[in-house]
C-alpha positions as CSV (number, residue, x, y, z in Angstrom):
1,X,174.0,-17.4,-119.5
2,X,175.0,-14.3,-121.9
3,X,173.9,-10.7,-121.0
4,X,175.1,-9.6,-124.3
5,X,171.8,-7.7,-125.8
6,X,172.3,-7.0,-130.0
7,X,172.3,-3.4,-130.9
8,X,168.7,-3.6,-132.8
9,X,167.6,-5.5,-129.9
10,X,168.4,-2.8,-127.4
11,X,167.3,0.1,-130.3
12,X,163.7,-1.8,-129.9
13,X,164.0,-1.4,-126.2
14,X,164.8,2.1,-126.2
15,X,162.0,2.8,-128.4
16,X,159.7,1.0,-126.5
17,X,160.5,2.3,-123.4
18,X,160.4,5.9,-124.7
19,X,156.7,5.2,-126.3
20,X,155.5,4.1,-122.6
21,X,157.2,7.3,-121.2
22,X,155.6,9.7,-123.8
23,X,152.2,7.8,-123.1
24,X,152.1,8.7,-119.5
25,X,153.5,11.8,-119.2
26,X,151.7,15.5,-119.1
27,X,154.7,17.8,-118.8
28,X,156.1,19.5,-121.9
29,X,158.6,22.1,-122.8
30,X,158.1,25.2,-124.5
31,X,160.7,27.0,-126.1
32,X,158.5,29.6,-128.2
33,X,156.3,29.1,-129.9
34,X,157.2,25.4,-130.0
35,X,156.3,22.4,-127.8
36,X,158.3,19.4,-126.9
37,X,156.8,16.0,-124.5
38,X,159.0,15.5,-121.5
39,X,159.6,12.2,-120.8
40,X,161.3,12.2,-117.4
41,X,161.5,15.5,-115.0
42,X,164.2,15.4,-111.9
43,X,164.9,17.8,-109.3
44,X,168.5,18.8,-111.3
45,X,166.8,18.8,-115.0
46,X,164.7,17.1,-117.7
47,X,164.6,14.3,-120.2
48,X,163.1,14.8,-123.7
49,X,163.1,12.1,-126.7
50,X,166.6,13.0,-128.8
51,X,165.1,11.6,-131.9
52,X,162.0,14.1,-132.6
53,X,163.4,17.0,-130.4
54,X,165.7,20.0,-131.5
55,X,168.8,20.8,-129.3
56,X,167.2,23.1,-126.7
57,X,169.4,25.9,-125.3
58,X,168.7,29.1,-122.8
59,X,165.0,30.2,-121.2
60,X,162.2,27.8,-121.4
61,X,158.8,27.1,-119.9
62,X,157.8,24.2,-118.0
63,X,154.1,23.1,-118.1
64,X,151.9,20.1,-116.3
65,X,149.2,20.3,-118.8
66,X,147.7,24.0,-118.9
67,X,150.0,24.9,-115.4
68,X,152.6,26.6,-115.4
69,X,155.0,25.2,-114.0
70,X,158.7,26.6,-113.9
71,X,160.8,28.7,-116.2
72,X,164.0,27.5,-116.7
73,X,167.0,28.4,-118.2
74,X,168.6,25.1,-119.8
75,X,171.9,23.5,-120.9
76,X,172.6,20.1,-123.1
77,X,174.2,17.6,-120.8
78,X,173.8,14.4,-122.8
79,X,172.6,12.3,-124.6
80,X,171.6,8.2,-123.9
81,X,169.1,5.2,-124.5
82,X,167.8,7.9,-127.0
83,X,166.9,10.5,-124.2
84,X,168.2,14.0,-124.6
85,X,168.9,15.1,-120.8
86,X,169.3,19.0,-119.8
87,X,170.3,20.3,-116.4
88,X,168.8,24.1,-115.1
89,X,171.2,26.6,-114.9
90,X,168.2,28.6,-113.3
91,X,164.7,27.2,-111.8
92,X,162.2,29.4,-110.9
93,X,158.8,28.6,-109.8
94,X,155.9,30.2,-111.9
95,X,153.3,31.7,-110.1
96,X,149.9,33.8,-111.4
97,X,150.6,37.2,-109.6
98,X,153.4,39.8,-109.0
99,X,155.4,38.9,-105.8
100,X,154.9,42.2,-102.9
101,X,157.7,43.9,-102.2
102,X,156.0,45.0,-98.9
103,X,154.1,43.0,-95.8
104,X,150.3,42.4,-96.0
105,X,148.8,41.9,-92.7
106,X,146.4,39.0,-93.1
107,X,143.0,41.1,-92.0
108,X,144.0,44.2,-94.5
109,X,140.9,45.1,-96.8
110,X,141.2,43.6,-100.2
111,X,140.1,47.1,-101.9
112,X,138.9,50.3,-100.8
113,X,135.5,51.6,-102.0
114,X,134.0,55.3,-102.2
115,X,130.4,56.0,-102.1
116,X,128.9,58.7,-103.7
117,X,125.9,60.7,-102.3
């Protein structure tokens, strides 16, 4: 039995396989004002389709529909099956307020409020 696969036939594959990844998946890249479906996200980096994205280089945001998930600051590493895969240089985790720079005891009051006579 051959496992010799024809270059269309594969090409078919790939693009199938690509389709079912784009279907399913929620994250996306955003490099400005632009935004690009990933199709596969691993500890080390990201997959995005080679075909309909732009090479992709330095800081960009990470999102799981509206969340915000990391920013990232990006290199190419290569190209295969018509997947464009990037490695972080830099992975940081977004979050919705300013880290402190000091300790807050767990019972401190939230705010402070003056009454007037």
């Amino acid at each position: 039995m051959s496992t010799y696969v024809s270059r269309e036939i594969r090409a078919e594959l790939d693009a199938a396989r690509i389709a079912s990844l784009k279907k399913s998946s929620r994250l996306r890249v955003e490099l400005g004002d632009n935004s690009f479906k990933i199709l596969r996200l691993w500890r080390d980096g990201f997959a995005v389709e080679a075909a309909e994205t732009p090479r992709l280089r330095g800081l960009v945001d990470i999102f799981d529909g509206a969340n915000h998930l990391y920013q990232c600051l990006i290199v190419a590493a290569q190209e295969d099956g018509g997947e464009m895969q990037y490695e972080f240089k830099r992975n940081t985790v977004a979050t919705d307020k300013a880290p402190l720079d000091f300790y807050r005891a767990p019972d401190a009051p939230i705010a402070l409020l003056g009454f007037k006579d």
